[in-house]
C-alpha positions as MATLAB code, in Angstrom:
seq = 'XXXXXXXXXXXXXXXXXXXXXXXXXXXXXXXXXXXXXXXXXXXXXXXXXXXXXXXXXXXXXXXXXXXXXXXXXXXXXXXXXXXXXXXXXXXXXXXXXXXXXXXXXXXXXXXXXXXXXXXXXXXXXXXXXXXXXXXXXXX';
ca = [
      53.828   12.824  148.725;
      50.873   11.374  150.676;
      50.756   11.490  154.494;
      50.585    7.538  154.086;
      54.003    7.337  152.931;
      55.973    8.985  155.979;
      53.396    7.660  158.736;
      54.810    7.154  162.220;
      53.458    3.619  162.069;
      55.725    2.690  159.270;
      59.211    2.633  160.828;
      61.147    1.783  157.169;
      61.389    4.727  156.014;
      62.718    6.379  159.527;
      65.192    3.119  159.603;
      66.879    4.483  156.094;
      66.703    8.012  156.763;
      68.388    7.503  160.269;
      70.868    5.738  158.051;
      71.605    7.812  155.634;
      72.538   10.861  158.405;
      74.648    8.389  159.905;
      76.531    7.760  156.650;
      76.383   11.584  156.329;
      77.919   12.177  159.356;
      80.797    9.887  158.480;
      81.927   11.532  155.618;
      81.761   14.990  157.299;
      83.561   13.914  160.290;
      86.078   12.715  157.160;
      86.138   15.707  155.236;
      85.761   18.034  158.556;
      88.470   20.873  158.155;
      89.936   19.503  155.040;
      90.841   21.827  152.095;
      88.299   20.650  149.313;
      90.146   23.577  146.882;
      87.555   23.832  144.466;
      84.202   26.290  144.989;
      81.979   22.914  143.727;
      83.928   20.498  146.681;
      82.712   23.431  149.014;
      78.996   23.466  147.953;
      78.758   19.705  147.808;
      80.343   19.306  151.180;
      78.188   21.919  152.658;
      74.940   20.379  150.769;
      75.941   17.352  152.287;
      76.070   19.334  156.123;
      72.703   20.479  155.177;
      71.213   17.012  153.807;
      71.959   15.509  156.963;
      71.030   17.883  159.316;
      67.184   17.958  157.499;
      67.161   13.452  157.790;
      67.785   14.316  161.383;
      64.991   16.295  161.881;
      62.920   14.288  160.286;
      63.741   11.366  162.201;
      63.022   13.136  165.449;
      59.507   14.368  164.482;
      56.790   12.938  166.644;
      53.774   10.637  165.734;
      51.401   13.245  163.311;
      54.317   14.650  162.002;
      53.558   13.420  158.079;
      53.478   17.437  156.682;
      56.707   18.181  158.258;
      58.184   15.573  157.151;
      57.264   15.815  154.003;
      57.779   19.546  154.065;
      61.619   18.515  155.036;
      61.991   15.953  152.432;
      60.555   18.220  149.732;
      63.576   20.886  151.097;
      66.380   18.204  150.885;
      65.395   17.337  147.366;
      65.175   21.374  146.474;
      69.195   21.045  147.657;
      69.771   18.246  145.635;
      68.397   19.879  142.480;
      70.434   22.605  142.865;
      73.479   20.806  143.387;
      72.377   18.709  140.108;
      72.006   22.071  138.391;
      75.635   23.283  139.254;
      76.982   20.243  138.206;
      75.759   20.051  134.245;
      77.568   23.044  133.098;
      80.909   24.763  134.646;
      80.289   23.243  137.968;
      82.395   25.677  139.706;
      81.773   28.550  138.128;
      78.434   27.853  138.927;
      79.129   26.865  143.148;
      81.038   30.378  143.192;
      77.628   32.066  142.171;
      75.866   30.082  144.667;
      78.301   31.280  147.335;
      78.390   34.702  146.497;
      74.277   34.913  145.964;
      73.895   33.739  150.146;
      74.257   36.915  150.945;
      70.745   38.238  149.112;
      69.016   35.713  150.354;
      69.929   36.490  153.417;
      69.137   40.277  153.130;
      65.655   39.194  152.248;
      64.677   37.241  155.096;
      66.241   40.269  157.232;
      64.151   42.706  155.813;
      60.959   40.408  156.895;
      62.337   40.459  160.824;
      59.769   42.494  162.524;
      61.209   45.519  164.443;
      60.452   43.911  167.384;
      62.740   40.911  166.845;
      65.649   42.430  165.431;
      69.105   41.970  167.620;
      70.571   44.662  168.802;
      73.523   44.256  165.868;
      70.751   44.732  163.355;
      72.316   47.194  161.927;
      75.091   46.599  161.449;
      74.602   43.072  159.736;
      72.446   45.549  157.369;
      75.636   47.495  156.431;
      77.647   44.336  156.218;
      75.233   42.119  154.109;
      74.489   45.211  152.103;
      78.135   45.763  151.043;
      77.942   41.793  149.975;
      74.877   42.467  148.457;
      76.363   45.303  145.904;
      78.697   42.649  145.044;
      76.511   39.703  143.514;
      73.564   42.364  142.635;
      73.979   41.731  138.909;
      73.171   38.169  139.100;
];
Protein backbone atom coordinates (compact mmCIF):
# COMPACT_ATOMS: atom_id res chain seq x y z
CA UNK A 1 0.00 0.00 0.00
CA UNK A 2 1.51 3.25 -1.35
CA UNK A 3 1.68 6.41 0.79
CA UNK A 4 -0.54 7.89 -2.15
CA UNK A 5 -3.41 5.89 -1.23
CA UNK A 6 -4.00 7.04 2.54
CA UNK A 7 -2.71 10.77 1.91
CA UNK A 8 -4.14 13.43 4.21
CA UNK A 9 -5.17 15.33 1.10
CA UNK A 10 -7.55 12.67 0.06
CA UNK A 11 -10.38 12.84 2.62
CA UNK A 12 -12.44 9.54 0.98
CA UNK A 13 -10.88 7.18 2.42
CA UNK A 14 -10.96 8.92 6.13
CA UNK A 15 -14.89 9.62 5.23
CA UNK A 16 -15.43 5.54 5.03
CA UNK A 17 -13.19 4.58 7.66
CA UNK A 18 -14.83 7.16 10.11
CA UNK A 19 -17.88 5.29 8.94
CA UNK A 20 -17.24 2.11 9.34
CA UNK A 21 -16.16 2.74 13.38
CA UNK A 22 -19.33 4.39 13.61
CA UNK A 23 -21.22 1.35 12.32
CA UNK A 24 -18.82 -0.58 14.61
CA UNK A 25 -19.69 1.16 17.46
CA UNK A 26 -23.37 0.51 16.87
CA UNK A 27 -23.30 -2.98 16.94
CA UNK A 28 -21.10 -3.07 20.10
CA UNK A 29 -23.18 -0.70 21.94
CA UNK A 30 -25.92 -3.60 20.65
CA UNK A 31 -24.19 -6.56 21.60
CA UNK A 32 -22.49 -4.71 24.81
CA UNK A 33 -22.97 -7.21 27.82
CA UNK A 34 -24.97 -9.67 25.91
CA UNK A 35 -24.31 -13.46 26.27
CA UNK A 36 -22.98 -14.40 22.67
CA UNK A 37 -22.72 -18.34 24.19
CA UNK A 38 -20.50 -19.61 21.73
CA UNK A 39 -16.34 -19.17 21.99
CA UNK A 40 -16.57 -17.97 17.94
CA UNK A 41 -19.57 -15.08 18.94
CA UNK A 42 -16.84 -14.05 21.58
CA UNK A 43 -13.84 -13.72 19.17
CA UNK A 44 -15.90 -12.08 16.47
CA UNK A 45 -17.40 -9.62 18.86
CA UNK A 46 -14.11 -8.85 20.35
CA UNK A 47 -12.42 -8.66 16.66
CA UNK A 48 -15.03 -6.37 15.99
CA UNK A 49 -13.94 -4.11 19.51
CA UNK A 50 -10.56 -4.30 18.07
CA UNK A 51 -11.44 -3.39 14.26
CA UNK A 52 -12.93 -0.35 15.38
CA UNK A 53 -10.76 0.86 17.81
CA UNK A 54 -7.63 0.58 14.94
CA UNK A 55 -10.30 2.85 12.09
CA UNK A 56 -10.28 5.24 14.97
CA UNK A 57 -6.86 5.69 15.18
CA UNK A 58 -6.40 5.95 11.92
CA UNK A 59 -8.79 8.58 11.45
CA UNK A 60 -7.16 10.72 14.08
CA UNK A 61 -3.60 10.53 12.61
CA UNK A 62 -2.27 13.86 11.51
CA UNK A 63 -1.23 15.13 7.97
CA UNK A 64 2.23 12.74 7.18
CA UNK A 65 0.73 10.06 8.84
CA UNK A 66 0.59 7.60 5.46
CA UNK A 67 3.05 4.67 7.32
CA UNK A 68 0.91 4.58 10.30
CA UNK A 69 -1.84 4.33 8.68
CA UNK A 70 -0.96 1.91 6.64
CA UNK A 71 0.85 0.13 9.41
CA UNK A 72 -2.84 0.13 11.17
CA UNK A 73 -4.67 -1.02 8.20
CA UNK A 74 -2.17 -3.80 7.50
CA UNK A 75 -3.00 -4.85 11.54
CA UNK A 76 -6.85 -4.76 11.02
CA UNK A 77 -6.59 -6.97 8.00
CA UNK A 78 -4.00 -9.44 10.08
CA UNK A 79 -7.42 -9.64 12.52
CA UNK A 80 -9.56 -10.26 9.82
CA UNK A 81 -7.49 -13.16 8.47
CA UNK A 82 -7.50 -14.73 11.51
CA UNK A 83 -11.01 -14.50 12.12
CA UNK A 84 -11.39 -15.92 8.35
CA UNK A 85 -9.09 -18.73 9.45
CA UNK A 86 -11.27 -19.76 12.54
CA UNK A 87 -14.17 -19.71 10.60
CA UNK A 88 -13.31 -22.52 7.66
CA UNK A 89 -12.98 -25.40 9.92
CA UNK A 90 -14.63 -25.99 13.59
CA UNK A 91 -15.03 -22.35 14.11
CA UNK A 92 -15.27 -22.69 17.75
CA UNK A 93 -13.06 -25.08 18.47
CA UNK A 94 -10.79 -23.00 16.79
CA UNK A 95 -11.93 -19.28 18.83
CA UNK A 96 -11.36 -21.44 22.14
CA UNK A 97 -7.62 -21.92 21.00
CA UNK A 98 -7.39 -18.37 20.19
CA UNK A 99 -8.62 -17.50 23.69
CA UNK A 100 -6.65 -19.75 25.54
CA UNK A 101 -3.23 -18.93 23.34
CA UNK A 102 -3.61 -14.80 24.70
CA UNK A 103 -2.00 -15.68 27.44
CA UNK A 104 1.60 -16.63 25.55
CA UNK A 105 1.48 -13.90 23.70
CA UNK A 106 1.22 -12.00 26.38
CA UNK A 107 4.11 -13.67 28.35
CA UNK A 108 6.26 -12.77 25.40
CA UNK A 109 5.88 -9.21 25.20
CA UNK A 110 6.44 -9.30 29.18
CA UNK A 111 9.57 -10.88 28.98
CA UNK A 112 10.76 -7.90 26.46
CA UNK A 113 9.69 -5.11 29.37
CA UNK A 114 12.97 -3.76 30.39
CA UNK A 115 13.63 -3.99 34.19
CA UNK A 116 13.28 -0.58 34.38
CA UNK A 117 9.65 -0.44 33.22
CA UNK A 118 8.22 -3.26 34.89
CA UNK A 119 5.18 -2.38 37.52
CA UNK A 120 5.61 -3.08 40.69
CA UNK A 121 3.00 -6.32 40.26
CA UNK A 122 5.50 -7.70 37.80
CA UNK A 123 5.71 -10.51 39.43
CA UNK A 124 3.13 -11.55 40.14
CA UNK A 125 1.41 -11.24 36.60
CA UNK A 126 4.62 -13.60 35.86
CA UNK A 127 3.22 -16.31 38.22
CA UNK A 128 -0.28 -15.74 37.00
CA UNK A 129 0.32 -15.70 33.15
CA UNK A 130 2.76 -18.50 33.72
CA UNK A 131 0.17 -20.84 35.31
CA UNK A 132 -2.05 -19.88 31.98
CA UNK A 133 0.81 -20.43 30.06
CA UNK A 134 1.30 -24.32 31.27
CA UNK A 135 -2.16 -24.62 30.18
CA UNK A 136 -2.17 -23.85 26.28
CA UNK A 137 1.79 -24.79 26.10
CA UNK A 138 1.07 -27.74 23.81
CA UNK A 139 -0.41 -25.73 21.15
Amino acid sequence: MSGGQLSSGSSGWKRHVAASARLARRVEQTYAGADLGKPIAVVTYLTLVYERRLAEAITKLTPGGELESAILVRTMMEAVTNLAWMRLKSPNRRARRFMLFQPVARMALLRKLPASHRPAYHDEWWRRWNRARAEVSRL
